[in-house]
KOLNUTI-277031 format. One line per field, with one value per atom (N, C-alpha, C): atom name; x, y, z; residue number from 1; chain; residue in three letters. Coordinates in steps of 0.001 Angstrom, whole numbers, plus 500000, padded with zeros to 6 digits. Layout:
N
atomo = (CA:...)
X = (X:...)
Y = (Y:...)
Z = (Z:...)
num = (NUM:...)
cadena = (A:...)
residuo = (ALA:...)
//
This chain:
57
atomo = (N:CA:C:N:CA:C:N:CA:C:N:CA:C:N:CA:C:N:CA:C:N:CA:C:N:CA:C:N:CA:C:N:CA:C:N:CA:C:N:CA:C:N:CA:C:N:CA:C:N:CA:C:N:CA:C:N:CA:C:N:CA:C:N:CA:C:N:CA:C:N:CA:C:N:CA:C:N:CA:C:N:CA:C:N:CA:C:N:CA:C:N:CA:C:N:CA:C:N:CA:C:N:CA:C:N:CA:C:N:CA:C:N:CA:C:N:CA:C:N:CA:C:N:CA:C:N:CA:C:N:CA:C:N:CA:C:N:CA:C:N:CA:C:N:CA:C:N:CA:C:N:CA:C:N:CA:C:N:CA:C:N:CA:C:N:CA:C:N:CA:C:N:CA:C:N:CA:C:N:CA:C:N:CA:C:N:CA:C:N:CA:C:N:CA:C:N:CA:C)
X = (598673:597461:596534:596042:595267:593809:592417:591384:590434:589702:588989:587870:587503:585851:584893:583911:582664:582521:581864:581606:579808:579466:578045:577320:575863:575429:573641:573184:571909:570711:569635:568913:568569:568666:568124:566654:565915:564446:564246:565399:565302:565241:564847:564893:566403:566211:567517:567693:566575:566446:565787:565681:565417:565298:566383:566968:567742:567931:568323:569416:570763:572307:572725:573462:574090:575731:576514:577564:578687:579056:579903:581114:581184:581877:582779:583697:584202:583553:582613:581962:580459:580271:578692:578336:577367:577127:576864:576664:576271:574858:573976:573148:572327:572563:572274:571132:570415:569637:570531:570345:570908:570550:569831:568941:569830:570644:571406:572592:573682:574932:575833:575471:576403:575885:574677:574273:574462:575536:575088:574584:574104:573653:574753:575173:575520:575387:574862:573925:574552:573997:574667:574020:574728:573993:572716:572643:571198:570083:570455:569327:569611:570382:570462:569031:569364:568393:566957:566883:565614:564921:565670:565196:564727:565533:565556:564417:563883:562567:561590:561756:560133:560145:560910:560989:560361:560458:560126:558636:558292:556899:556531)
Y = (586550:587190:587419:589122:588894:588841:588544:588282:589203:590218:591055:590845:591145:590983:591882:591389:592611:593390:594209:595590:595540:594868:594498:596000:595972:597402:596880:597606:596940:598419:598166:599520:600079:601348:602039:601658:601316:600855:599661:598379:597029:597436:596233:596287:595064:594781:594074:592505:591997:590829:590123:591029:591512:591894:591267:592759:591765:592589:592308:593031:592585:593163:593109:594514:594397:594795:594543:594451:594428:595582:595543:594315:594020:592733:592882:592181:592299:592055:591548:591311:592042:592900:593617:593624:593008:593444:591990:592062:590757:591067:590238:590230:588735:588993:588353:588311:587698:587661:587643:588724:588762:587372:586762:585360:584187:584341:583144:584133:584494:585428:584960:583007:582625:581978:581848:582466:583481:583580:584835:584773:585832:585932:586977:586654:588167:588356:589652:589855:591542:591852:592934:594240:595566:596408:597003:596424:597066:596081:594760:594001:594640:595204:595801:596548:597993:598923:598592:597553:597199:596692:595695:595268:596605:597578:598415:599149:599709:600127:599373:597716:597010:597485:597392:597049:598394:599783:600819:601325:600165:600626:601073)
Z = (919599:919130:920316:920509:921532:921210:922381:921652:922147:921436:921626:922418:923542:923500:923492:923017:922512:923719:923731:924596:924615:925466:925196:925862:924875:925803:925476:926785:926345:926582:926019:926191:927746:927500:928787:929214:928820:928725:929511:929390:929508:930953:931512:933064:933273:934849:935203:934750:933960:934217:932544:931509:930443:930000:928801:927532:926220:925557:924503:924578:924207:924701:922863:922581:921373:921485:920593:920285:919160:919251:917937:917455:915864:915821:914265:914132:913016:912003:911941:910655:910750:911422:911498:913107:914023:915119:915377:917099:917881:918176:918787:919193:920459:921440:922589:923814:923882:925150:926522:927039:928671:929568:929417:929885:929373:928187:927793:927293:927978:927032:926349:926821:926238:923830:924053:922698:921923:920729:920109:919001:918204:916638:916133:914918:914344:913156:913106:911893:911245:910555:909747:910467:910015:910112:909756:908989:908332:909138:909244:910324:911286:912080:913355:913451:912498:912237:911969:911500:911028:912466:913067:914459:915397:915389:916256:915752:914502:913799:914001:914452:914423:916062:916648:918426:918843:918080:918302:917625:916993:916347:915295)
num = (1:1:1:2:2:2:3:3:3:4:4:4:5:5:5:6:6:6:7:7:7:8:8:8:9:9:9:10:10:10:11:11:11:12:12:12:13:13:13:14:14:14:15:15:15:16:16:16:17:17:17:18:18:18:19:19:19:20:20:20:21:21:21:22:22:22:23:23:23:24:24:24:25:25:25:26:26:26:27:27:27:28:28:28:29:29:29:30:30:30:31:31:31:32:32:32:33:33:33:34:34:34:35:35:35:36:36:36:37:37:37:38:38:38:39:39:39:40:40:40:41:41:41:42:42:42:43:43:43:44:44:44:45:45:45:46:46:46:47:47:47:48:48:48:49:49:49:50:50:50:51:51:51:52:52:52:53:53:53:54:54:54:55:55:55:56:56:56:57:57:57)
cadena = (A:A:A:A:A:A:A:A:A:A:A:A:A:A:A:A:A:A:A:A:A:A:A:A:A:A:A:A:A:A:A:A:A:A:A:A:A:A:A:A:A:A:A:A:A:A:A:A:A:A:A:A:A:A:A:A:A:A:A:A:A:A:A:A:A:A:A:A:A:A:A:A:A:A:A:A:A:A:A:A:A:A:A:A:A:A:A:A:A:A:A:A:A:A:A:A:A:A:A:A:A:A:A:A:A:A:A:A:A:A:A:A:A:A:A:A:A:A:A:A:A:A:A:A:A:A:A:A:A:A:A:A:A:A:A:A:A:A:A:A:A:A:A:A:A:A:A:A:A:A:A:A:A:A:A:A:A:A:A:A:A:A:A:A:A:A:A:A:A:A:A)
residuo = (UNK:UNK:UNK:UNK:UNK:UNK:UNK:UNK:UNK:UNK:UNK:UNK:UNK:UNK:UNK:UNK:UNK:UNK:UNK:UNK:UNK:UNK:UNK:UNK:UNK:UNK:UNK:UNK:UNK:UNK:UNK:UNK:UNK:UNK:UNK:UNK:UNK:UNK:UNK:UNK:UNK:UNK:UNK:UNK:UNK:UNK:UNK:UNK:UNK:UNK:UNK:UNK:UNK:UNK:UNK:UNK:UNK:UNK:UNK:UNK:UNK:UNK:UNK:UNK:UNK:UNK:UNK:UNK:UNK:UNK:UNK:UNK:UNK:UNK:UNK:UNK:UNK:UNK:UNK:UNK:UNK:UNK:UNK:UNK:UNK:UNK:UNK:UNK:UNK:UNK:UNK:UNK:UNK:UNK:UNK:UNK:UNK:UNK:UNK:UNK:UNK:UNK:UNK:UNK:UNK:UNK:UNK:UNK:UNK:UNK:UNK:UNK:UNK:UNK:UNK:UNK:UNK:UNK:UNK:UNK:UNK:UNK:UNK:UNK:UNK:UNK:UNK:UNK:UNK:UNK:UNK:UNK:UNK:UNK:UNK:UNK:UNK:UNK:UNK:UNK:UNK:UNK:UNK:UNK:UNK:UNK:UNK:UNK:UNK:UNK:UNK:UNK:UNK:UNK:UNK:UNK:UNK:UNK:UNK:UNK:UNK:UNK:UNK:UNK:UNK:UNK:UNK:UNK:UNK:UNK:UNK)
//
C-alpha cells in the first residue's frame, strides 16, 4: 500500500514566514500553520469556505 501525501498550497498573499497552508484529503481538506507543519486539522469543505469568507472580510 502506498501513502499519499497532501499537496500543501498556501496563499499568494502570505509572506515567507506566515501562512496558513491548505490541503486536499480523503475525508474533506487539511489545514496547517506553516510555523508548526507538523500539526494538522481537517475539516470539511464547507468550513474551508467559510474560513476563507471570514479571512476575506
Amino acid at each position: 500500500m502506498s501513502v499519499v501525501r497532501p499537496e500543501w498550497r498556501k496563499s499568494s498573499y502570505s509572506d515567507s514566514h506566515n501562512c496558513v497552508e491548505l490541503a486536499r484529503s480523503a475525508g474533506g481538506n487539511l489545514v496547517r500553520d506553516s510555523k508548526n507543519p507538523t500539526a494538522k486539522l481537517d475539516i470539511s469543505t464547507r468550513s474551508v469556505r467559510r474560513l476563507i469568507a471570514f479571512a476575506r472580510g
